[in-house]
C-alpha positions as CSV (number, residue, x, y, z in Angstrom):
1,X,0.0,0.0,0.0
2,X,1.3,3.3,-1.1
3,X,2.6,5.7,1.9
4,X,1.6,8.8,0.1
5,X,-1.9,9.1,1.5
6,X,-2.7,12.7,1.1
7,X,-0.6,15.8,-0.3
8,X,-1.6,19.0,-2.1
9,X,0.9,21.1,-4.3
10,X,1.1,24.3,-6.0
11,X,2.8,26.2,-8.4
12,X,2.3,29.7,-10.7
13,X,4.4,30.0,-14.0
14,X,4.3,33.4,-15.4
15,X,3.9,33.8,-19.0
16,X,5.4,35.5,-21.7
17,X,5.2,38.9,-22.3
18,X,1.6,39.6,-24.1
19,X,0.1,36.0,-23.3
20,X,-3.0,34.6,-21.6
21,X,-1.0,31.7,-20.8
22,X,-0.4,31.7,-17.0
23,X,-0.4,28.2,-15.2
24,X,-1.7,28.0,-11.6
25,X,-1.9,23.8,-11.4
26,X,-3.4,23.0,-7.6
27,X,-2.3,18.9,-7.2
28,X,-4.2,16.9,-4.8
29,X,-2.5,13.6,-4.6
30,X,-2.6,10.1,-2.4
31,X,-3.3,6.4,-1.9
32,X,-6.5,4.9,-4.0
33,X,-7.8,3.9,-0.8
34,X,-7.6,7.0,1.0
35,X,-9.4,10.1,0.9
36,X,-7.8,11.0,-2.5
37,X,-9.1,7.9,-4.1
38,X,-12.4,8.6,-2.9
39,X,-12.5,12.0,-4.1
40,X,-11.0,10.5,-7.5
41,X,-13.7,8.3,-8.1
42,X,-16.3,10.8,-7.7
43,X,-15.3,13.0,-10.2
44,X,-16.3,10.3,-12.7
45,X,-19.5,12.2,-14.2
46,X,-19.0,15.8,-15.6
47,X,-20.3,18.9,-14.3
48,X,-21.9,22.0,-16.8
49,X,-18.5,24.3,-17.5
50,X,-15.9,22.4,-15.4
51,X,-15.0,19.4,-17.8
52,X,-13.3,16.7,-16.0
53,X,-11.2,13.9,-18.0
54,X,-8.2,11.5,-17.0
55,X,-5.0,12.8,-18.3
56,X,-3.5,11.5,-21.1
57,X,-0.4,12.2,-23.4
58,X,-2.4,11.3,-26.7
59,X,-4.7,8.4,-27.6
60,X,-4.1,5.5,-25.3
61,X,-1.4,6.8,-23.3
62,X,-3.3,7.4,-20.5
63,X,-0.7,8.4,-17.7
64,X,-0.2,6.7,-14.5
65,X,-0.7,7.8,-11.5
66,X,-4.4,7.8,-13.3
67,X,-4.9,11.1,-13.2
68,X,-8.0,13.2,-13.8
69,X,-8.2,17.0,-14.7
70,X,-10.5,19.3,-14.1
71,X,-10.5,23.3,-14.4
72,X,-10.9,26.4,-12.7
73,X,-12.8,28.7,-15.0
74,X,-16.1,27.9,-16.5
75,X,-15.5,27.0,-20.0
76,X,-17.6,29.1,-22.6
77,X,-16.5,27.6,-25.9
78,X,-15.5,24.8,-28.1
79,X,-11.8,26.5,-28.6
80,X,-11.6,26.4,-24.8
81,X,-11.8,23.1,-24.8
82,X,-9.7,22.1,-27.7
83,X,-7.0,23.9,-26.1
84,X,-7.8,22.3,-22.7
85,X,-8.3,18.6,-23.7
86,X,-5.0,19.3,-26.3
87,X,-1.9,21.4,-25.1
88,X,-2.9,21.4,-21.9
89,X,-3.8,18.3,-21.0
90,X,-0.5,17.2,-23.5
91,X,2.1,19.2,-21.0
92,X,0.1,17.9,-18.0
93,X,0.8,14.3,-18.9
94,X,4.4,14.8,-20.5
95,X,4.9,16.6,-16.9
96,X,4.0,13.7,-14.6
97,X,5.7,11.0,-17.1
98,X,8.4,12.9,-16.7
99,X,8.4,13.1,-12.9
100,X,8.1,9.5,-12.3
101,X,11.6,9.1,-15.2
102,X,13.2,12.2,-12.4
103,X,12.2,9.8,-9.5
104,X,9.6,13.1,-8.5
105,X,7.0,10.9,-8.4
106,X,7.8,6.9,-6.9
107,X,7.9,4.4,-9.9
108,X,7.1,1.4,-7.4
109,X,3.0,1.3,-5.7
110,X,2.1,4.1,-9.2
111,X,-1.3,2.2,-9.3
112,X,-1.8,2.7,-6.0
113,X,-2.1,6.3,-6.2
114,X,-3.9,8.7,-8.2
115,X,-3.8,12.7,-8.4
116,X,-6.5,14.9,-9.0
117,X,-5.1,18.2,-10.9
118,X,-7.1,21.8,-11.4
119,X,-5.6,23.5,-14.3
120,X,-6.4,27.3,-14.8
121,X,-6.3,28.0,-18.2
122,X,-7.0,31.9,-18.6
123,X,-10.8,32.5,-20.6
124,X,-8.7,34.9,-22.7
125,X,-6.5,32.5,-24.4
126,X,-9.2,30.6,-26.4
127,X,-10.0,34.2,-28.5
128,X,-6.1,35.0,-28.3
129,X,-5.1,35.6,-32.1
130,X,-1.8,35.4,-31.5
131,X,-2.0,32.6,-28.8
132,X,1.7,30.7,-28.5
133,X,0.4,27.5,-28.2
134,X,4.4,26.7,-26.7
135,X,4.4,29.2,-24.4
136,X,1.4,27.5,-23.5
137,X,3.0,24.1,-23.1
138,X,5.8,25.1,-21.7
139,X,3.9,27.3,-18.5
140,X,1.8,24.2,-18.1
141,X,4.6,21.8,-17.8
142,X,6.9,23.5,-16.2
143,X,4.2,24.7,-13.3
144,X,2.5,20.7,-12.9
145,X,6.0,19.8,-12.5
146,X,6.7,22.1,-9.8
147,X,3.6,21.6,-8.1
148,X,3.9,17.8,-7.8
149,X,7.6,17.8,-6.7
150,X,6.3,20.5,-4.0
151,X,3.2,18.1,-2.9
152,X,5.6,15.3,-2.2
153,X,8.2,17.4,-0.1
154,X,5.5,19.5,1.5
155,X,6.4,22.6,0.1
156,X,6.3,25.1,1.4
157,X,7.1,23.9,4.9
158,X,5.1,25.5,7.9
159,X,8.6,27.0,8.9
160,X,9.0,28.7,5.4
161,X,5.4,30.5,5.9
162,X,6.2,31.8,9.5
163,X,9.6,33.3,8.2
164,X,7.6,35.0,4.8
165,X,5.0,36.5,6.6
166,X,5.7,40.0,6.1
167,X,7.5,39.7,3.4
168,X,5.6,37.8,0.6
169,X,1.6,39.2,0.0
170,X,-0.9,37.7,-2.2
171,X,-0.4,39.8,-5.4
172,X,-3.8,41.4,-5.5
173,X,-3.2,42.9,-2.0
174,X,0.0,45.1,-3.2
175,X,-2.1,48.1,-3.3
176,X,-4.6,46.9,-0.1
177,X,-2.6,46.0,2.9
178,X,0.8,47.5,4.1
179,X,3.3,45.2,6.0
């Protein structure tokens, strides 16, 4: 039975200049078993604007830990989901493949666990005309990396949040709240 019962992760990757293309993944992962699992399993039928599907690199390469996506914003149109169910969901699974070759993720007990993975793919991108679909990629790769190695370490560490305190500030609250 996998020791990995229940771990959460985050990580931002900025875009480049003039792009929608921002990558905020939130991982949730753990033991089949557990409280992960559990919540895995339910995610199984779809909700109106929040599309859920397992992650996969293309047609039958579905990745392991199963893996199911979901998103963050409400999805409006059909290019929304193209670029969702495509780029996204391509860097997503080249990511975790990827951490299990680094030794990120533990190749031994991988059916054991699954992950459940938010993606925030900015409404703006879909109607982009010059969306770079790399840039894309490459924000959404780089950030579900990140965000899985930081779940399994337990990043950041409750000792890291007490020394930051009055230095780092939620972005939207530069202009609100001084320190």
């Amino acid at each position: 039975m996998s020791e990995i019962w229940f771990r959460t992760g985050e990580a931002t990757v900025l875009a480049a200049e003039g792009q929608y293309t921002d990558a905020m993944p939130e991982v949730l992962i753990g033991s089949t078993r557990g409280p992960v699992g559990q919540a895995f399993a339910s995610m199984m039928g779809q909700v109106q604007g929040h599309t859920r599907m397992f992650v996969v690199r293309d047609l039958n390469q579905l990745v392991r830990p199963a893996t199911m996506m979901t998103t963050k914003a409400t999805i409006h149109t059909a290019e929304y989901v193209e670029l969702l169910g495509g780029v996204v969901q391509a860097a997503t699974g080249d990511a975790i493949v990827d951490c299990i070759i680094e030794g990120i993720l533990p190749k031994e007990g991988l059916d054991e666990l699954c992950m459940i993975i938010m993606i925030w793919l900015d409404p703006r991108c879909a109607d982009h005309d010059d969306l770079d679909q790399k840039d894309l990629y490459r924000t959404n790769y780089e950030a579900t990396k990140l965000a899985i190695a930081r779940a399994l370490k337990g990043e950041p560490t409750v000792e890291e949040l007490i020394a930051n305190r009055k230095t780092v500030k939620h972005y939207a609250l530069e202009d609100v709240i001084e320190y």
